[in-house]
Each structure stands twice: as C-alpha cells, then as structure tokens.
DRENDO-1510 file (C-alpha; in Angstrom, 1 decimal, always signed):
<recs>
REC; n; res; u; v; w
REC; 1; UNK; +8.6; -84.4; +95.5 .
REC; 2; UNK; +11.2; -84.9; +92.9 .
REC; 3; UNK; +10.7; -86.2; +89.1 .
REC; 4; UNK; +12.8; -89.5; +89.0 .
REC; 5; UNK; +12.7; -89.3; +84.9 .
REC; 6; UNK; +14.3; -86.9; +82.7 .
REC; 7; UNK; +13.3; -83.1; +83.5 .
REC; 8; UNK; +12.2; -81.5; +80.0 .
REC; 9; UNK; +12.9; -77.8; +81.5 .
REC; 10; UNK; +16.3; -77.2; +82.5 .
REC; 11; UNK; +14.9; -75.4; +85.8 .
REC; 12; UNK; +17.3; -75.9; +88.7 .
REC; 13; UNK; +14.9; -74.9; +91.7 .
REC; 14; UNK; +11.2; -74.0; +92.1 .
REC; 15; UNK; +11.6; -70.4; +91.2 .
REC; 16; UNK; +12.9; -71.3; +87.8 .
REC; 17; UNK; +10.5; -73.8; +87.3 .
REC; 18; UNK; +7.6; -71.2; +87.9 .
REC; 19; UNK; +9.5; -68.9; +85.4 .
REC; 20; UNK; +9.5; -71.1; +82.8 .
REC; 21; UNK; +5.5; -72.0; +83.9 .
REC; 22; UNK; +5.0; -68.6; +83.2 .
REC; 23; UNK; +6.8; -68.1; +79.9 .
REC; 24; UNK; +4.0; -69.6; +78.4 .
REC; 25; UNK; +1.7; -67.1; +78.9 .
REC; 26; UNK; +4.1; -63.8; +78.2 .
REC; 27; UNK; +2.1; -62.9; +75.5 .
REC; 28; UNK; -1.2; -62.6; +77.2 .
REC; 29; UNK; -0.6; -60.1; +79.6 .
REC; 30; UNK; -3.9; -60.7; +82.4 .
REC; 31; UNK; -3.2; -63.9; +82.7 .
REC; 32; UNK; +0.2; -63.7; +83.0 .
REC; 33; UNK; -0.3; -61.6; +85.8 .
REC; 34; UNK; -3.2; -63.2; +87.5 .
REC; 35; UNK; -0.6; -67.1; +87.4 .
REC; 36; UNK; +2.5; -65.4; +88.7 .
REC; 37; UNK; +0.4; -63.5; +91.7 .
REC; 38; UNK; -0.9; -67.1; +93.0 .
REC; 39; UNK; +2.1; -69.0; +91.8 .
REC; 40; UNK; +3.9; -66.4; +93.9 .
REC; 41; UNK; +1.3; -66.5; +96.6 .
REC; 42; UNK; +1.9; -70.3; +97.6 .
REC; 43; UNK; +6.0; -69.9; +96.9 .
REC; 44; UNK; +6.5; -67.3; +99.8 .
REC; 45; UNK; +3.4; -68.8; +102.1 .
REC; 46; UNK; +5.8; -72.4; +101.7 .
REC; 47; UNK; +8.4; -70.6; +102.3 .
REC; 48; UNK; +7.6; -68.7; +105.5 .
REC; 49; UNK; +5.4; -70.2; +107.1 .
REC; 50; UNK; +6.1; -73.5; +106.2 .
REC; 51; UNK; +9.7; -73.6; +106.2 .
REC; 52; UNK; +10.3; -75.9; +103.1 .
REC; 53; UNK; +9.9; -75.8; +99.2 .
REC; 54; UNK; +7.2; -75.4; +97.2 .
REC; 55; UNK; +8.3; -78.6; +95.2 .
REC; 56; UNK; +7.7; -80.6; +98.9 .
REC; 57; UNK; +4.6; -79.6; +99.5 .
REC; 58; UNK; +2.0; -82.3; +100.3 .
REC; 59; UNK; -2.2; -82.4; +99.9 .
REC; 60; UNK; -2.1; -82.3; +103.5 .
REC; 61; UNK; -0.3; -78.6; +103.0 .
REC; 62; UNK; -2.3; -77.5; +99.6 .
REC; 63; UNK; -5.2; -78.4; +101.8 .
REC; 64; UNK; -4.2; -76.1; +104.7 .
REC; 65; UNK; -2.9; -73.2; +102.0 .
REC; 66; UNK; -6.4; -73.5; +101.0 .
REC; 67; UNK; -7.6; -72.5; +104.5 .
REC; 68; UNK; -5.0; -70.1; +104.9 .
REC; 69; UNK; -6.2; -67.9; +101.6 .
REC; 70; UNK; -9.2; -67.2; +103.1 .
REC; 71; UNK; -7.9; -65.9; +106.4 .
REC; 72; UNK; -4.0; -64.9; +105.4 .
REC; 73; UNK; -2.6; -65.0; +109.0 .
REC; 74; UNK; -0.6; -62.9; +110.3 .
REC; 75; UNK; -2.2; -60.1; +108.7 .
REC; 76; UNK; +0.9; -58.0; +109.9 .
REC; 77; UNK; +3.2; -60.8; +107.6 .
REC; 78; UNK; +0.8; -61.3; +104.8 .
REC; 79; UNK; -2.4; -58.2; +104.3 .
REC; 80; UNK; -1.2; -54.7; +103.4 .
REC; 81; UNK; -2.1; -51.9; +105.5 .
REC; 82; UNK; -4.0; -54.7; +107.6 .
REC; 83; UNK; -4.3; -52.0; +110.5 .
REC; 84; UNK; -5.8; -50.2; +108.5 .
REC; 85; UNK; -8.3; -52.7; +106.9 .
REC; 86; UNK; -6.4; -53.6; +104.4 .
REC; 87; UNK; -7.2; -53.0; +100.8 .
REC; 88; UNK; -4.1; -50.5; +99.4 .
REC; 89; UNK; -2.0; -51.4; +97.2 .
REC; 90; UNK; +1.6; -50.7; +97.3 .
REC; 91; UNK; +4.7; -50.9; +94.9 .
REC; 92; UNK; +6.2; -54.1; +94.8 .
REC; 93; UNK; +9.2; -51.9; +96.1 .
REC; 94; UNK; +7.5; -50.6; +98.7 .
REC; 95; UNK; +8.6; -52.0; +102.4 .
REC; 96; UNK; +4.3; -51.6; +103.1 .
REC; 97; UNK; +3.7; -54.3; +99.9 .
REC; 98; UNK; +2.8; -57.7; +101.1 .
REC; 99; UNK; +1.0; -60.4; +98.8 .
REC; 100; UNK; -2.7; -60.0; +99.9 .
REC; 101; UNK; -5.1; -56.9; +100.3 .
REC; 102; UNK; -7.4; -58.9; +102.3 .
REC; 103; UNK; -8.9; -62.6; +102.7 .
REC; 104; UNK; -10.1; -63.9; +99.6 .
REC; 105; UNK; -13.7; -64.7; +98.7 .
REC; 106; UNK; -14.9; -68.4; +98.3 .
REC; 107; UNK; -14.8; -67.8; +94.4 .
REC; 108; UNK; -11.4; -66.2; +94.8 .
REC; 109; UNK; -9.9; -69.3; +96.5 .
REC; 110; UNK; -11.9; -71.5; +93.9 .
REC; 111; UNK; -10.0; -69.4; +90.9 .
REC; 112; UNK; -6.8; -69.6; +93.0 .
REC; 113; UNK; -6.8; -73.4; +93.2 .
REC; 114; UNK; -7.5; -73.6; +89.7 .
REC; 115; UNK; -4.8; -71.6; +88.8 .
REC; 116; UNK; -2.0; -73.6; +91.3 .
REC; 117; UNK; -3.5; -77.2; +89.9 .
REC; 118; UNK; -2.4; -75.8; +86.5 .
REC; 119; UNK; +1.5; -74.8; +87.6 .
REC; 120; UNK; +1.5; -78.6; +89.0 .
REC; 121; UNK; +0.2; -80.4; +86.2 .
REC; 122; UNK; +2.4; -78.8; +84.5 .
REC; 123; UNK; +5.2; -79.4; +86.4 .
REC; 124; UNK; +4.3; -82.9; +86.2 .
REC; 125; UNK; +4.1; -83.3; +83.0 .
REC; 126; UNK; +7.9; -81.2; +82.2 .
REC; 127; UNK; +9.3; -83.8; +84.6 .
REC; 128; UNK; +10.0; -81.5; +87.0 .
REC; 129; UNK; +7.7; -83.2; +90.0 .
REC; 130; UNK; +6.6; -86.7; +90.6 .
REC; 131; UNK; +3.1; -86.3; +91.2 .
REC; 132; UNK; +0.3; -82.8; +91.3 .
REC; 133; UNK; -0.6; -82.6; +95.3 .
REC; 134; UNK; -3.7; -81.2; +94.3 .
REC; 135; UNK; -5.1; -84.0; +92.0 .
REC; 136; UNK; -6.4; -85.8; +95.2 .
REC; 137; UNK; -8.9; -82.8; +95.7 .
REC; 138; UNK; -12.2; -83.5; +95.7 .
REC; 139; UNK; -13.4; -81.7; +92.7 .
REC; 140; UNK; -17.2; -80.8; +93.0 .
REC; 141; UNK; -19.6; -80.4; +89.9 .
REC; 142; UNK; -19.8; -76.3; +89.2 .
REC; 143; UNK; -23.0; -75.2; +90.4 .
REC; 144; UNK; -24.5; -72.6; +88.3 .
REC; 145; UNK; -26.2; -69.6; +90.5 .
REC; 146; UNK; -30.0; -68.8; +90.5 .
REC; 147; UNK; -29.0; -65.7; +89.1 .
REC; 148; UNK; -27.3; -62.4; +88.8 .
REC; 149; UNK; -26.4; -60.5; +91.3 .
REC; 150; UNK; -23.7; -58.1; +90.8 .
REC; 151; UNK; -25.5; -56.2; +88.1 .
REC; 152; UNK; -27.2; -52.6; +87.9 .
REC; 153; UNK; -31.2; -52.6; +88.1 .
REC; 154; UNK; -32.4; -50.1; +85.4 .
REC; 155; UNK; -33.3; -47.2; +87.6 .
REC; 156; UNK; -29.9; -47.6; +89.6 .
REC; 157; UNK; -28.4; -47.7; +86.0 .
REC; 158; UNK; -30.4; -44.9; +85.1 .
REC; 159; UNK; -28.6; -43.1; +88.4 .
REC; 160; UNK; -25.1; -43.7; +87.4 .
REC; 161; UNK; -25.8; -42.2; +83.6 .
REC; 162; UNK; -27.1; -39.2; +85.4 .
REC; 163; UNK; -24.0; -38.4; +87.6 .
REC; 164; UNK; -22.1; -38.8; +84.5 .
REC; 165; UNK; -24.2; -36.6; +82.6 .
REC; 166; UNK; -23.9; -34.1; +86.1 .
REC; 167; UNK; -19.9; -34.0; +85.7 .
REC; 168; UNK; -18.3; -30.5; +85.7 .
REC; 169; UNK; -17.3; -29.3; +82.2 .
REC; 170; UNK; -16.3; -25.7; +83.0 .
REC; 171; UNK; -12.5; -26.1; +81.8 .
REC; 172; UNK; -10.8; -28.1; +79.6 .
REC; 173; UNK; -9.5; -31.1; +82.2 .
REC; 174; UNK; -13.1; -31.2; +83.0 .
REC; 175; UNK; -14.2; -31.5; +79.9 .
REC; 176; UNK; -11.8; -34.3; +79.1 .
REC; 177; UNK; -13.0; -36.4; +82.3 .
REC; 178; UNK; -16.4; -36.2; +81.3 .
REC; 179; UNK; -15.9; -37.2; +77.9 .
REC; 180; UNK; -13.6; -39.9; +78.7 .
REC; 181; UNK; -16.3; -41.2; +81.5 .
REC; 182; UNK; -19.0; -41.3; +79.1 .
REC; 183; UNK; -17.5; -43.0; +76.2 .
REC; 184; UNK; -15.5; -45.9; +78.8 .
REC; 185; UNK; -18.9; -46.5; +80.5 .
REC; 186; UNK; -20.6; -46.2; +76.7 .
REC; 187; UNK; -18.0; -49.0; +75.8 .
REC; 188; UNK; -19.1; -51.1; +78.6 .
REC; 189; UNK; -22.1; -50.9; +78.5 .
REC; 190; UNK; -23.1; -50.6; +74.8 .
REC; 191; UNK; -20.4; -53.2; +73.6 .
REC; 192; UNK; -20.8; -55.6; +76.9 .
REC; 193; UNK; -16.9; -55.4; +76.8 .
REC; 194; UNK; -14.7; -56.8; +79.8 .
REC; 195; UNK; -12.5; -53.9; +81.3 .
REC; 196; UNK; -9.6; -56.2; +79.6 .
REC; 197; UNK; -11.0; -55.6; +75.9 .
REC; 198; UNK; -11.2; -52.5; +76.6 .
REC; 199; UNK; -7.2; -51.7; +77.4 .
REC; 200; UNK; -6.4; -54.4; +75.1 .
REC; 201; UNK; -7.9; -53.4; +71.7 .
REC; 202; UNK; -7.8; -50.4; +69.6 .
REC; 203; UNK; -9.9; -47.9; +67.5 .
REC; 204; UNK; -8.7; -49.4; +64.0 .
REC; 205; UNK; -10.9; -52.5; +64.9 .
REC; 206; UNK; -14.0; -50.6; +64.0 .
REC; 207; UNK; -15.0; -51.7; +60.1 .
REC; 208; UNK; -18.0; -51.1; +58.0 .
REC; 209; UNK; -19.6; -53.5; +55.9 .
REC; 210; UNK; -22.9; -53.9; +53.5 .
REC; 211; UNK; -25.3; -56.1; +54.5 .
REC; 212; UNK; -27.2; -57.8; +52.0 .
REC; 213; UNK; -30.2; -55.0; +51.7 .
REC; 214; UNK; -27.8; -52.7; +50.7 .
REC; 215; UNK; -27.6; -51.2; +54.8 .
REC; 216; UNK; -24.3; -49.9; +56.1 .
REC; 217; UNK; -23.7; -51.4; +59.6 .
REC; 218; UNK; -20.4; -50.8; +61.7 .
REC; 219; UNK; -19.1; -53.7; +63.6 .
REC; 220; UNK; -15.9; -54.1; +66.1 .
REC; 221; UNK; -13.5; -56.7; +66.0 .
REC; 222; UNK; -12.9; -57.7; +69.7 .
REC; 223; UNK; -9.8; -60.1; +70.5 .
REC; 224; UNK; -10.8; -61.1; +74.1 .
REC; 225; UNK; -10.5; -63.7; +76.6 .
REC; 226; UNK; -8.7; -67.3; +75.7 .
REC; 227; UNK; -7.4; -65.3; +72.5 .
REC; 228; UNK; -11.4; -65.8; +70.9 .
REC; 229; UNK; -12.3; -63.0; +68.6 .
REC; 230; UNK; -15.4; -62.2; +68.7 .
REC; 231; UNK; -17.9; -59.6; +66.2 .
REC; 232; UNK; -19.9; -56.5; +68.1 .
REC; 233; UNK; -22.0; -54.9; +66.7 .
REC; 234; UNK; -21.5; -51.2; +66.9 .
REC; 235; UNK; -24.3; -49.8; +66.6 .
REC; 236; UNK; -25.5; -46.3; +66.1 .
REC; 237; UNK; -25.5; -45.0; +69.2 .
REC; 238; UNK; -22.1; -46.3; +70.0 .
REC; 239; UNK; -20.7; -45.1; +66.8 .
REC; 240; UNK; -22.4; -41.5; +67.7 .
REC; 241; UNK; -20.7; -41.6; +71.1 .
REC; 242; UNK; -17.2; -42.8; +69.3 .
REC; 243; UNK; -17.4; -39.5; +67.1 .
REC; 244; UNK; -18.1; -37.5; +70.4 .
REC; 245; UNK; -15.3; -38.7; +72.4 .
REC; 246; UNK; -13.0; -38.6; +69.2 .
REC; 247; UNK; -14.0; -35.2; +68.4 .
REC; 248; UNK; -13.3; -34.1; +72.1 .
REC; 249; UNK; -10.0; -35.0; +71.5 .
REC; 250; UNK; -9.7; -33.0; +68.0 .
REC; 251; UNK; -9.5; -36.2; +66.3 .
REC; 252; UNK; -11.7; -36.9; +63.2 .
REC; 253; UNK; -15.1; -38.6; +64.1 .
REC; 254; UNK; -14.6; -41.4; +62.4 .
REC; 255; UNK; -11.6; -44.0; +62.6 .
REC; 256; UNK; -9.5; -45.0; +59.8 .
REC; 257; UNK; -8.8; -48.9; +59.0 .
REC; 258; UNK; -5.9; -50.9; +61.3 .
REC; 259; UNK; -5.4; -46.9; +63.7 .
REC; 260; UNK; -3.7; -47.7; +66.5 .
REC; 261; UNK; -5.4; -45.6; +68.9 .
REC; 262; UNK; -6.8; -47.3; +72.4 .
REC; 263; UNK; -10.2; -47.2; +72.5 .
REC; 264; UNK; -10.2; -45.2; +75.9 .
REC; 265; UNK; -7.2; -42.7; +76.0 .
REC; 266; UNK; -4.9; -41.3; +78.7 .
REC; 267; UNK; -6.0; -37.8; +79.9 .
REC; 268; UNK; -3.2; -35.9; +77.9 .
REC; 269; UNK; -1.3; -32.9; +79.7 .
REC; 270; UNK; -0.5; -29.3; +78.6 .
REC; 271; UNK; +0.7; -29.1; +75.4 .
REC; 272; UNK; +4.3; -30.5; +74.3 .
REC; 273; UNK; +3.9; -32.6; +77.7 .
REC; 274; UNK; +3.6; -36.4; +78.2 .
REC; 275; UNK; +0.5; -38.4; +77.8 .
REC; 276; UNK; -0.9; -39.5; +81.5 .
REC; 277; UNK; -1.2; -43.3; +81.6 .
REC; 278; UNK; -1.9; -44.3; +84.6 .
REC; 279; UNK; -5.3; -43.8; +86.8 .
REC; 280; UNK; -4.6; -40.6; +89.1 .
REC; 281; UNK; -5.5; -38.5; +87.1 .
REC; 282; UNK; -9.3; -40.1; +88.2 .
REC; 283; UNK; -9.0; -41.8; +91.5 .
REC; 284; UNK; -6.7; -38.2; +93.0 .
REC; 285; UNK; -7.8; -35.4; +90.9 .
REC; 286; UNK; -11.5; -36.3; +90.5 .
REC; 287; UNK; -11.3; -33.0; +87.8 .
REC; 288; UNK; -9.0; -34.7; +85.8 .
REC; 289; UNK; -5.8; -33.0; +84.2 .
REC; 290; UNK; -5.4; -30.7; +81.2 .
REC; 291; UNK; -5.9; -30.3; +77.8 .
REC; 292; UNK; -3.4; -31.0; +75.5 .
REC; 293; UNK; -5.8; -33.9; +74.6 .
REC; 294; UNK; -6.6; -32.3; +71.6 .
REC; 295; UNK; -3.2; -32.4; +70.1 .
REC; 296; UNK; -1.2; -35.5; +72.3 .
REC; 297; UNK; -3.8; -37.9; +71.9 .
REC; 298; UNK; -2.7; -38.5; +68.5 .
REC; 299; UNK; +0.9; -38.6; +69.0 .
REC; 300; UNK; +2.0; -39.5; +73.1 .
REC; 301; UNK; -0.8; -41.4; +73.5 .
REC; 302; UNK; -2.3; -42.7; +71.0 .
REC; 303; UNK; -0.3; -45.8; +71.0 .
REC; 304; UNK; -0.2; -46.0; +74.9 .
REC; 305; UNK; -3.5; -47.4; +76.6 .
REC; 306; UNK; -4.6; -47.7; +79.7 .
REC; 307; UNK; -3.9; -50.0; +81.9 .
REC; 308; UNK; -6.5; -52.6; +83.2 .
REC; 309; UNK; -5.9; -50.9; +86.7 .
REC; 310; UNK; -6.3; -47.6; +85.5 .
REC; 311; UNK; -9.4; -48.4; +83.9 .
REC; 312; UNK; -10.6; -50.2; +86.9 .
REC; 313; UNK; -10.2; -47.1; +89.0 .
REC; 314; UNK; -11.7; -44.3; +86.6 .
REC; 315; UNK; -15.0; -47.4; +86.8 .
REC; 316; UNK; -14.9; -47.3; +90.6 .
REC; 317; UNK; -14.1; -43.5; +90.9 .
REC; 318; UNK; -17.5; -43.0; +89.1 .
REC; 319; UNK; -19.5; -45.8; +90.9 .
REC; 320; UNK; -18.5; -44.1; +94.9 .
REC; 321; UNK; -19.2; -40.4; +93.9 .
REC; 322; UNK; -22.5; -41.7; +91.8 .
REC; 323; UNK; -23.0; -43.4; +95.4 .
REC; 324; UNK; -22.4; -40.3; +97.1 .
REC; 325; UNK; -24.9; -38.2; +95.2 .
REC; 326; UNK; -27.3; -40.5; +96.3 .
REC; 327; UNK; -26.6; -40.8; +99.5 .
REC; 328; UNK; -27.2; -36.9; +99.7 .
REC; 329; UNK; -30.3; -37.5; +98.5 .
REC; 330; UNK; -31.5; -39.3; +102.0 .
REC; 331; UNK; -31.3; -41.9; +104.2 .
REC; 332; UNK; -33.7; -43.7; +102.0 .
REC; 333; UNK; -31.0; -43.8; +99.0 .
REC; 334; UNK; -28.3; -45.9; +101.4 .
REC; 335; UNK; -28.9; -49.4; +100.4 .
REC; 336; UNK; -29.2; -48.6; +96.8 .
REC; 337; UNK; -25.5; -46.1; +97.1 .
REC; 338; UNK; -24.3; -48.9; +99.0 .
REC; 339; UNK; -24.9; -51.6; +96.3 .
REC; 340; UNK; -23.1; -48.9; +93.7 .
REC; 341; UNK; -19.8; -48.7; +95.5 .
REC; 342; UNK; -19.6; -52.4; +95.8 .
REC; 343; UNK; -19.8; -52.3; +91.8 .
REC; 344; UNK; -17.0; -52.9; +89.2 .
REC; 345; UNK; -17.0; -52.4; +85.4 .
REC; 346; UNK; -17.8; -56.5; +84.9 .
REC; 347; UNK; -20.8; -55.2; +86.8 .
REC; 348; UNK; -22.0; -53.0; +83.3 .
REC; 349; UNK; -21.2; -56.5; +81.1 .
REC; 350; UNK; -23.9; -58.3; +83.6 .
REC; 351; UNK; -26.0; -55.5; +83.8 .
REC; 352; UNK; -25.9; -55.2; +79.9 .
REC; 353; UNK; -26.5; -58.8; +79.5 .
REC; 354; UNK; -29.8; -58.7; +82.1 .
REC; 355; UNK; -31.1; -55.2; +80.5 .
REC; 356; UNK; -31.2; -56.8; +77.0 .
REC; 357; UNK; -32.9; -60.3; +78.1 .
REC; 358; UNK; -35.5; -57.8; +80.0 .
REC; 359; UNK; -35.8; -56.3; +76.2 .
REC; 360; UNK; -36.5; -59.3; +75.1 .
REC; 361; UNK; -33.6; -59.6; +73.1 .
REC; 362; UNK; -32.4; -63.0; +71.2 .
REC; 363; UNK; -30.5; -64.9; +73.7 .
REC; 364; UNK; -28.5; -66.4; +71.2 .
REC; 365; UNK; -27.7; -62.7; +70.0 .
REC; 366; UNK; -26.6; -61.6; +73.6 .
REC; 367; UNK; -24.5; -64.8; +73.4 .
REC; 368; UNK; -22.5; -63.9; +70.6 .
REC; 369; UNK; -22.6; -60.2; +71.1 .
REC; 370; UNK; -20.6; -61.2; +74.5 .
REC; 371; UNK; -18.3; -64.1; +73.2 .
REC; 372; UNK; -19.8; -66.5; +75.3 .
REC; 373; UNK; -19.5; -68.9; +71.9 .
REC; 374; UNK; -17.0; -68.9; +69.0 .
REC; 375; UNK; -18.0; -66.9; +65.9 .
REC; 376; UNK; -17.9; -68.5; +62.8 .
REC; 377; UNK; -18.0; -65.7; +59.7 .
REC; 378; UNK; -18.0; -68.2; +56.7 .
REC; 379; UNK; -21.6; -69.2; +56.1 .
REC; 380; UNK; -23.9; -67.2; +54.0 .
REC; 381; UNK; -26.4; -68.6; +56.4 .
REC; 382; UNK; -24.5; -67.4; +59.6 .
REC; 383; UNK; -24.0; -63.8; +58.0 .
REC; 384; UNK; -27.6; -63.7; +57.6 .
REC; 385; UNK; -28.1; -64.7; +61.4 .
REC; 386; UNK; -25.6; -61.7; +61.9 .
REC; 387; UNK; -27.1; -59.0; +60.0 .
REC; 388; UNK; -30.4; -59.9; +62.2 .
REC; 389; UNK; -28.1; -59.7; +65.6 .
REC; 390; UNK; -27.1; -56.1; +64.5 .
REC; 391; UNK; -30.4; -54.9; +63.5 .
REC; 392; UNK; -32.2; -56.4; +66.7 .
REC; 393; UNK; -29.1; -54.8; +69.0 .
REC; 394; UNK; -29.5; -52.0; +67.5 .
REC; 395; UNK; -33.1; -51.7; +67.8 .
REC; 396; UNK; -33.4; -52.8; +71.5 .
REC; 397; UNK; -30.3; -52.2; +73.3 .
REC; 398; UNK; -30.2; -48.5; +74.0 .
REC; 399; UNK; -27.6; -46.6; +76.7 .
REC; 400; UNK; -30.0; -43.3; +76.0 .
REC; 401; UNK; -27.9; -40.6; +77.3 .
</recs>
C-alpha cells in the first residue's frame, strides 16, 4: 500500500525503507537492535510465508503475524535448535540461526507490536505508505499488575550473595570471577541499574560533592533509558565495593574525573594478551580466565565494555549454579532454585526496588534513585530533597556482604 504523494526518503523497496527507519536510532545501540530484530521479524515472515511485501500487508495479515509470534510455525523454518527446545543462539552466519529462540510471551508480542506500529507510522508519515495497517487495532488501556513478581524475596537474595561469597579464589582467574561477580551484582543491586547502564556507562561518572553540612557524598551520573540522565547515589558501601573490585584489578581505589573505564570489565588474559570481551569466559569456563587483569584492564580493556549479552550471561551463570547449590541442599530447596534460574539481572532492579519499600524507604527516593522521573538539579530546594535521598539510601539500603 503505496504513498500516492511525494516520498520524503529516497527508499526504493521495503528493505531501504526499514534502513532508513533504523538510522534514526544508530546512536542508541539497544534500541537499535531491539527495532531492526522485529522490523526484521515481520519482513522475512511476509516474505515466506506470505509470499508478498511487507509494504502490502493488510490488518487482516498484522493481525495473523500477531498470532503467529506467539507460536512461530514451522518451528524447523522459524525457532533455532527447535529439536532441541529451542533457546541457542547462533551467529547470524550460522546455517543453524533462524529469527526466534522460541514463541514469545504475551508481553513480548505486546512490545513487538509496539515496536512494528512505530516503523508504520513512520513510514506513513515519510510518504513512503498510504496508511499504518496496525492503526485499526484495538488498543486496550495498560493494566498495571497487582504486583511484582519477578523479584528476589530477601532470604532467596540472601542465597544468591552467599554463593557469591562461596566462589573459588584459589588462583588468580578465580580471583578475578569473584571479584567481577560481586561488584556487577553490587552494581545492580546497590545502584538499581538496568544491565544496559551498566555496559553503557563508565567509571569517570562517579563525582563527589559537599552537601550543605559540610558532608562528602559520592554520586553517579547514569545516562540510561530514552537518553534521561538520572543522579544515584553511591553510597558507602558501593563506593567500598568499587575500591575492591578496582584494587583487584591493580587499579587505584578511587576513580579519577571523566576515566573511561566500564564500570564492569572484561576478564583480562595473560599478560601482553588481549582483553576478553565477550561472556565465555563465564557461561564456558565457570573459573574464569587469567590474570593479566591487573595490568590490561587499564590499557586493552579499559575502553572496551562488556556487552549487554555478556553481562546477561555472567547474571544467569550465577543465578543456575546459585540454583544448583540449593538444590543440593534437598528436595525441599526445588521451588525456591527453580524460581532463581528463571531470574535475570532486571530481576535485582525489582528486587532492589521491593527490598527498600520493605525498609520503608521514601518512595519518591526509590523513584528518582531508579529514573522512573526526570531529575531536575537547579533548585536549592531540590538539592536539599537530594541530600536527604542520599542520606536515607545510604542509611537503609544495605547489600551487607
């Protein structure tokens, strides 16, 4: 369905249409990726299984992609290893990729449909199609849930911190895991930061200012998601756990002003080697790699971070063997293991968030101290409220190692 007026892209088929779609968002790397793999999604499925473009598709067909995302069928056509269950991913080289790792969850296919009613809006409004198939949907008022689920009750919480505080730390690869575990789960945890953040900030970001009785406080800038930048408070416990994980890494315990070091690091390897960056070192060598940490952190990788995948699996690599300690532990243990290898680093923001409304903690402080509103920094007043949000964080939000 053809534009009839004057195209204001000079895209030729759908594929450069999407391109140019995308181009917008080149800058902000998560999203980027998370509009091309649906935009990509509903080109190949119109494609194949429809036969036609995606610039003829109809509601009818949006309606029946819909369907389709939560049960992609053929699994042999459209589910990776779907033999096998599904769930591995391969390199988009690889003859095993395909576009799905499994059927999609009701809030998957919700995000999905967001995401696709964006591309044809905007293709609407470039003049590239007459009209958005999708803007006939019915679109139902966002129901907010009861509650939290996906978070970590305190004593299951408490398990996780003790198989972190259990990790091997005989030689120097093991050393480095456990350190690089406990500060990323620290991070988490302490600064309620999204796995994103985490990859996508850096160690400069950490500043010290006076508050207006004279007290020191540390703070960290965090540039996180919609391009908000938000204040956390860092308080003394984080800072004491960013001087250990620094000072693992032979790096002074404190960082200087505008360092480009990520906040978590790759697991450096011998020395004069290459800086690891990407997450085997966790998910296949559960002891990590070795030690040049001390020396390459500050050169190979201290301007290389993680990737959001890589952080993701080190997270999950810690949740299934916590899990498995407890399962060890008896039969009676399997519901709470199970509920920890089902858990995902957004699962520590949530958990954060519930642990400090349990303390009784300012809501309006969790709010801010997880960007859930915009920060304002230019009223005396406000700085006031601040210095009262970093003091009462400090105070009642507590990791305790």
């Amino acid at each position: 369905m053809y534009a009839s007026g004057i195209a204001q892209i000079a895209a030729a088929n759908d594929l450069e249409a999407i391109r140019a779609w995308l181009a917008r968002f080149a800058d902000k790397q998560t999203t980027f990726d998370s509009y091309r793999k649906e935009a990509e999604r509903l080109l190949l499925w119109s494609l194949v299984q429809l036969g036609k473009p995606l610039s003829s598709l109809t509601h009818e067909d949006c309606l029946r992609y819909q369907r389709f995302l939560a049960n992609p069928q053929p699994a042999a056509t459209w589910i990776a290893n779907a033999g096998e269950g599904g769930g591995r991913k391969h390199a988009r080289g690889d003859a095993r990729w395909r576009p799905f790792h499994g059927p999609l969850s009701p809030a998957s296919v919700r995000q999905a449909m967001v995401i696709l009613n964006v591309l044809f809006s905007w293709l609407v409004q470039a003049g590239y199609l007459a009209g958005n198939p999708l803007a006939l949907s019915r679109q139902r008022s966002r129901k907010i849930a009861p509650r939290i689920t996906r978070y970590l009750e305190p004593g299951l919480w408490q398990a996780v911190k003790d198989f972190i505080a259990s990790m091997p730390q005989e030689s120097a690869r093991d050393r480095a895991h456990y350190h690089r575990a406990r500060w990323l789960f620290t991070l988490l945890y302490l600064g309620g930061l999204r796995i994103a953040e985490v990859g996508g900030n850096t160690m400069g970001q950490f500043f010290v200012r006076r508050d207006r009785d004279g007290t020191m406080r540390w703070w960290l800038t965090v540039h996180g998601k919609g391009d908000r930048e938000r204040l956390v408070p860092a308080t003394r416990e984080l800072m004491t756990e960013l001087s250990r994980y620094r000072q693992s890494l032979g790096m002074t315990a404190l960082p200087s002003p505008d360092e480009s070091t990520p906040l978590v690091l790759p697991i450096g390897r011998t020395a004069g080697g290459t800086a690891a960056s990407t997450a085997d070192d966790t998910a296949a060598r559960a002891a990590g790699r070795t030690t040049g940490a001390a020396r390459e952190a500050t050169h190979a990788a201290s301007n290389r971070p993680l990737t959001r995948a890589a952080l993701h699996t080190i997270v999950k690599d810690v949740f299934a063997r916590a899990a498995r300690r407890l399962r060890e532990q008896g039969d009676d243990h399997a519901v709470r293991a199970g509920l920890l290898e089902k858990a995902s680093a957004h699962w520590l923001r949530h958990s954060a968030g519930s642990h400090m409304a349990d303390h009784q903690v300012d809501l309006r402080h969790v709010r801010d101290n997880f960007g859930h509103a915009s920060l304002t920094t230019t009223s005396i007043y406000l700085h006031v409220d601040e210095d009262r949000r970093h003091q009462e964080t400090d105070e009642k939000h507590r990791i305790d190692w």
